[in-house]
C-alpha positions in Angstrom: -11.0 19.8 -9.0 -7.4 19.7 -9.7 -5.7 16.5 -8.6 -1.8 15.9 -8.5 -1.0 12.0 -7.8 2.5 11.2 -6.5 3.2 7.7 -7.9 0.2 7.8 -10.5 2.0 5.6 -12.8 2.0 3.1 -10.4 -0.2 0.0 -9.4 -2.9 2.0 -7.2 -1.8 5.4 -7.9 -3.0 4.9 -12.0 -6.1 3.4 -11.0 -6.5 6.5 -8.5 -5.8 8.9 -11.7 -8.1 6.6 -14.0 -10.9 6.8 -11.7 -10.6 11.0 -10.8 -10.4 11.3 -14.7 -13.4 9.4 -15.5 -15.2 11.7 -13.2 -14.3 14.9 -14.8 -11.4 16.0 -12.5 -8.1 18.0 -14.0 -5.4 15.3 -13.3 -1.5 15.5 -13.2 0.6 12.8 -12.2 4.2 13.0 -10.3 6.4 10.6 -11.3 10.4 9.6 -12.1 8.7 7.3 -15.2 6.8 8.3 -18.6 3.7 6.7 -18.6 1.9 7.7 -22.0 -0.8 5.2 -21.8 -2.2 8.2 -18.8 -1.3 11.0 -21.1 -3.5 9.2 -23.5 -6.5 9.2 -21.8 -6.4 12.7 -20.5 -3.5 13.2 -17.5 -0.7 15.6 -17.4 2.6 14.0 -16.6 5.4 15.8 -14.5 8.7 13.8 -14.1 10.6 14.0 -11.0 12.1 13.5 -7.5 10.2 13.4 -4.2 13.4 14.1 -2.8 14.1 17.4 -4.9 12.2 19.4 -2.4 11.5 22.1 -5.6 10.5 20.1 -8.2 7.9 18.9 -5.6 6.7 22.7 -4.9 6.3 23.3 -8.5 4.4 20.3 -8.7 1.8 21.6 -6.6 0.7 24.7 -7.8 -2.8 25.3 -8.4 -3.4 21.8 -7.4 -6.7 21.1 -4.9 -6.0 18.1 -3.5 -2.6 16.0 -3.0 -2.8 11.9 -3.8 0.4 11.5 -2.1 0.6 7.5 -3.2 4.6 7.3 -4.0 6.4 5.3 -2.0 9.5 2.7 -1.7 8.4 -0.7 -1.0 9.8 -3.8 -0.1 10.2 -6.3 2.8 14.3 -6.1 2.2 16.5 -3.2 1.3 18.4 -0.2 3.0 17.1 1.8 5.8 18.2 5.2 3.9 16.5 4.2 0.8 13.3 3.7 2.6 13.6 7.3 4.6 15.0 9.1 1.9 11.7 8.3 0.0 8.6 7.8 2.5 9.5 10.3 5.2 12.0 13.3 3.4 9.5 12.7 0.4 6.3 13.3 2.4 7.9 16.1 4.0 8.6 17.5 0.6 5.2 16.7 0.0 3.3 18.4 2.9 5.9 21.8 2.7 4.7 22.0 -0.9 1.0 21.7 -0.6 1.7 24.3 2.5 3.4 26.7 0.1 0.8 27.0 -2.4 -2.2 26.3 -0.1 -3.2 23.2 -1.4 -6.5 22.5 0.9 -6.5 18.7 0.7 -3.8 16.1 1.5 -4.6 12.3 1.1 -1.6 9.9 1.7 -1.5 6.2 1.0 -0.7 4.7 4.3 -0.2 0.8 5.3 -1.3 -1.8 7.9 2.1 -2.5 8.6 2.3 0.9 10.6 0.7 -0.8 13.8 2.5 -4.6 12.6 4.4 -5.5 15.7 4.8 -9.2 14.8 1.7 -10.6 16.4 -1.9 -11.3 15.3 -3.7 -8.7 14.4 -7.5 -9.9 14.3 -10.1 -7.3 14.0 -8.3 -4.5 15.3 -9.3 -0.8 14.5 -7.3 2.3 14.4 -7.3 2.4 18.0 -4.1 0.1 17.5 -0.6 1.8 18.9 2.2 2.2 16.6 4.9 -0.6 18.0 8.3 0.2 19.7 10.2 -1.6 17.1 9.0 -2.9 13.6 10.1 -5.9 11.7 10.5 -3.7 8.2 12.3 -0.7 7.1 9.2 0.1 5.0 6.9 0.0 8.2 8.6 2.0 10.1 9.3 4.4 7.6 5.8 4.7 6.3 4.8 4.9 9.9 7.2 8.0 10.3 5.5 9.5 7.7 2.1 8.7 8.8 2.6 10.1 11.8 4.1 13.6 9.8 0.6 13.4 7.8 -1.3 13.9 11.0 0.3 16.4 12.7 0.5 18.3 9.6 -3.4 18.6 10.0 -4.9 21.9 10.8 -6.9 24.6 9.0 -5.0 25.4 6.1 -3.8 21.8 5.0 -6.4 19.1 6.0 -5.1 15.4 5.7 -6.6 12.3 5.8 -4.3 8.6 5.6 -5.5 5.4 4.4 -4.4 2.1 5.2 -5.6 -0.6 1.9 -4.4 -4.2 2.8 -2.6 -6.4 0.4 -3.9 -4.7 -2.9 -4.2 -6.8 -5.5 -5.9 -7.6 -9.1 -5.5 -6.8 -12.6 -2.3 -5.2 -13.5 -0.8 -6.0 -9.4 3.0 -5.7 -9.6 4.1 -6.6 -6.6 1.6 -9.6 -4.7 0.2 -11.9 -7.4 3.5 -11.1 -10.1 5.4 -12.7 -6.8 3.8 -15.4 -6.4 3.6 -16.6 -9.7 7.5 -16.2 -9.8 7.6 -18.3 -6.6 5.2 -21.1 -7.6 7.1 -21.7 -10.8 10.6 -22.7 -9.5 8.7 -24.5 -6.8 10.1 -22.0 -4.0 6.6 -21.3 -2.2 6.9 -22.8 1.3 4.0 -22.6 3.6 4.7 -20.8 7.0 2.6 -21.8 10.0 -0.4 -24.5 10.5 -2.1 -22.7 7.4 -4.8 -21.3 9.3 -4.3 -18.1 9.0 -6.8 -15.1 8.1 -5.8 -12.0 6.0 -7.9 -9.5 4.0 -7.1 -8.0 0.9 -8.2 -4.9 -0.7 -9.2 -5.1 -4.4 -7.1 -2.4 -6.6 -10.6 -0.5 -7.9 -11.9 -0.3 -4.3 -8.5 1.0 -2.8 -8.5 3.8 -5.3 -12.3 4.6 -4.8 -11.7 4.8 -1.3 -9.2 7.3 -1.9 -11.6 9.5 -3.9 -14.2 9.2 -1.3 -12.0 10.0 1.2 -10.6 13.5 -0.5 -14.5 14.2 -1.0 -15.5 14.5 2.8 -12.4 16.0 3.7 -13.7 19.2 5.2 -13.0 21.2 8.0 -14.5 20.3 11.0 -15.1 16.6 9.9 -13.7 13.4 11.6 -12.0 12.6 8.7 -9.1 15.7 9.2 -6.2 14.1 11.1 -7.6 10.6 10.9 -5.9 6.8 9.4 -8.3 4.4 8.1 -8.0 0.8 7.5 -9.1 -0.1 4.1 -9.9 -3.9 2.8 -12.9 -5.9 1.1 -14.0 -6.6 4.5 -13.6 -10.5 3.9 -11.0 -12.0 5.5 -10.3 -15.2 4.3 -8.0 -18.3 4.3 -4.4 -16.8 3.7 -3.3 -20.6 2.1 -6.6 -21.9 1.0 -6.6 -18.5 -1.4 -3.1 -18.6 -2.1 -3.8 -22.4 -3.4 -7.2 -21.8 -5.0 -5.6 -19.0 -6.9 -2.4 -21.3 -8.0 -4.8 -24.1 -9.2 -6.8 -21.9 -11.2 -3.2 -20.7 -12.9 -2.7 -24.1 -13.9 0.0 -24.1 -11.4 1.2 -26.9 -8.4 -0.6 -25.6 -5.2 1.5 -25.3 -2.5 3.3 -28.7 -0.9 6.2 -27.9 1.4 5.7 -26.3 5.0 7.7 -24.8 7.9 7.1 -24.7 11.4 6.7 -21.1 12.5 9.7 -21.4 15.1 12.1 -22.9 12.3 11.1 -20.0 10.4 11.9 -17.1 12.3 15.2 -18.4 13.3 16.0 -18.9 9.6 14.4 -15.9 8.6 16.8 -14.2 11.6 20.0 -15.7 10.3 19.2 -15.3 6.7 18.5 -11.4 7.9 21.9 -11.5 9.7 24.1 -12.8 7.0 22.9 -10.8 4.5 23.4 -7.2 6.4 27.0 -8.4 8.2 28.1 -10.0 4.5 26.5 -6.7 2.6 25.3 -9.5 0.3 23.6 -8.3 -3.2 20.1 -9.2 -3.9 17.1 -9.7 -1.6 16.8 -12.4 0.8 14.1 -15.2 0.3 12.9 -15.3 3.6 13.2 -12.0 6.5 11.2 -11.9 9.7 8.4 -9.8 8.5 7.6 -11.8 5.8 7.2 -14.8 8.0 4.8 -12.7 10.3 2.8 -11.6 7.4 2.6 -15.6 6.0 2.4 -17.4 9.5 -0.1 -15.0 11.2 -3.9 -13.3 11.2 -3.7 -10.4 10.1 -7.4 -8.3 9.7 -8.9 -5.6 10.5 -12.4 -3.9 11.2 -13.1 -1.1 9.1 -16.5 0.2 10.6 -14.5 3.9 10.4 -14.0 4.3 6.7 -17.8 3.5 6.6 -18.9 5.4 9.0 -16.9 8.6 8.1 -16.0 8.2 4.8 -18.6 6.3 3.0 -16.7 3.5 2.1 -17.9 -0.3 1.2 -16.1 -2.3 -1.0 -18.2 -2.7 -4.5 -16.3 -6.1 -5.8 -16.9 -9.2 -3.9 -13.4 -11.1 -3.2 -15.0 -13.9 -5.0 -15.1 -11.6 -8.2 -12.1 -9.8 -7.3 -10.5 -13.1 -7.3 -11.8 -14.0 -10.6 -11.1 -11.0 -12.6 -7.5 -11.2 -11.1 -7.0 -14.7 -12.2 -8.0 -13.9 -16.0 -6.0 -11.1 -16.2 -3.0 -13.3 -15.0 -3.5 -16.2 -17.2 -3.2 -14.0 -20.3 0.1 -12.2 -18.8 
């Protein structure tokens, strides 16, 4: 099998690419970046744009299957930045698989796609997208979810997954954060601190990508389909958070805010920063208190049913392996 990965030098996409190249498969990776550790253990690298509609058609010749995992993330930023990338990118994407006949699309989706700033406990995909989303990144990535199903059919079958809160060894974005945070003591509990999240632990979220390509066939549920992905564990949002900071030889977390007082800050903060044009990104936005303050978990009986998934690494071990990896960094 010949496998192109959009965003394979990143987080989940390398893990995706080590993973297909440790079964055998022919992998080249899409990318702006050089990444010669992958070139080193076998991948082919092709630097570019998603938004340079041909380079993304050259890309995909001779290619079987599409890991479409590139995407621009971020609870703060501008609204073009985030279209530009997730939704002209994937339609770059899915006109270029549909040019060379590449059989198999599977695009790295997100929870936040159905996040409408409530609880979410337990839900399945049975979820409705919202009317109006907290995050530029949601609702773009939702755009383009939406472009990844309809774009289903006989010649181009495409599956979406939705992994929650990746994290562990070599995480650039969740644990890196957090660290920063704890250090200069700017880590402020939202809510009562009983909140429940799951998390999805990096090699499981790439395996379930590889499963998911695997049972893509016509005629199966799969074709058209968005599954949630996690470790099926929810736990403690806080407790982990502090566990995890303790274990780092760093202060758990002291200072709290009410959720009220926090989404009116968050809402003025928001405000200021988009009437002022201000630089930088703002420390606290309205989807970020959602996503501290409230459960947020899912049930993910469909990936196991239709794809085969389970998640291999406890979040006990997941946890572990993640907190070694950091106190070396």
């Amino acid at each position: 099998m010949k496998a192109l990965v959009t965003g394979g030098g990143g987080f989940l996409g390398g893990q995706i690419v080590k993973q297909l190249l440790a079964r055998g498969n022919d992998v080249t990776v899409f990318s702006r970046g050089s990444y010669p550790e992958l070139e080193k253990i076998g991948a082919k690298q092709l630097r570019g744009d998603l938004n340079n509609r041909l380079t993304v058609v050259r890309a995909c010749l001779n290619i079987d299957v599409v890991f479409h995992v590139a995407a621009t993330v971020g609870m703060w930023g501008h609204w073009d930045d985030f279209y530009q990338t997730n939704v002209i990118g994937t339609g770059n994407v899915i006109e270029a698989c549909r040019s060379h006949n590449v059989p198999k699309l599977v695009f790295t989706s997100t929870p936040s796609v159905v996040a409408n700033g409530q609880a979410r406990r337990g839900g399945d995909e049975s979820l409705p997208y919202p009317n109006r989303y907290e995050s530029y990144y949601a609702q773009s990535k939702a755009i383009a979810e939406q472009m990844v199903i309809e774009a289903n059919g006989p010649e181009l079958l495409t599956v979406s997954l939705r992994p929650h809160n990746i994290f562990g060894p070599g995480d650039t974005q969740i644990i890196p954060r957090l660290i920063a945070r704890a250090r200069s003591g700017r880590v402020i509990q939202i809510g009562d601190g009983t909140n429940k999240i799951d998390l999805t632990y990096i090699d499981d979220a790439a395996r379930a990508h590889l499963l998911a390509a695997d049972v893509l066939e016509s005629g199966s549920p799969v074709a058209g389909s968005a599954y949630f992905i996690s470790q099926d564990d929810p736990v403690n949002l806080w407790q982990w958070v502090n566990d995890l900071l303790v274990r780092l030889d760093l202060s758990p977390v002291k200072r709290r805010l009410s959720v009220p007082v926090a989404r009116t800050a968050a809402q003025i903060i928001e405000a200021t920063y988009r009437t002022l044009r201000l630089k930088g990104e703002p420390q606290l936005v309205p989807f970020l208190v959602s996503e501290l303050a409230l459960d947020h978990y899912y049930d993910i009986s469909r990936a196991k049913r239709d794809i085969g998934y389970e998640p291999l690494v406890s979040m006990k071990e997941g946890t572990r392996r993640t907190v070694e990896y950091f106190k070396v960094q």
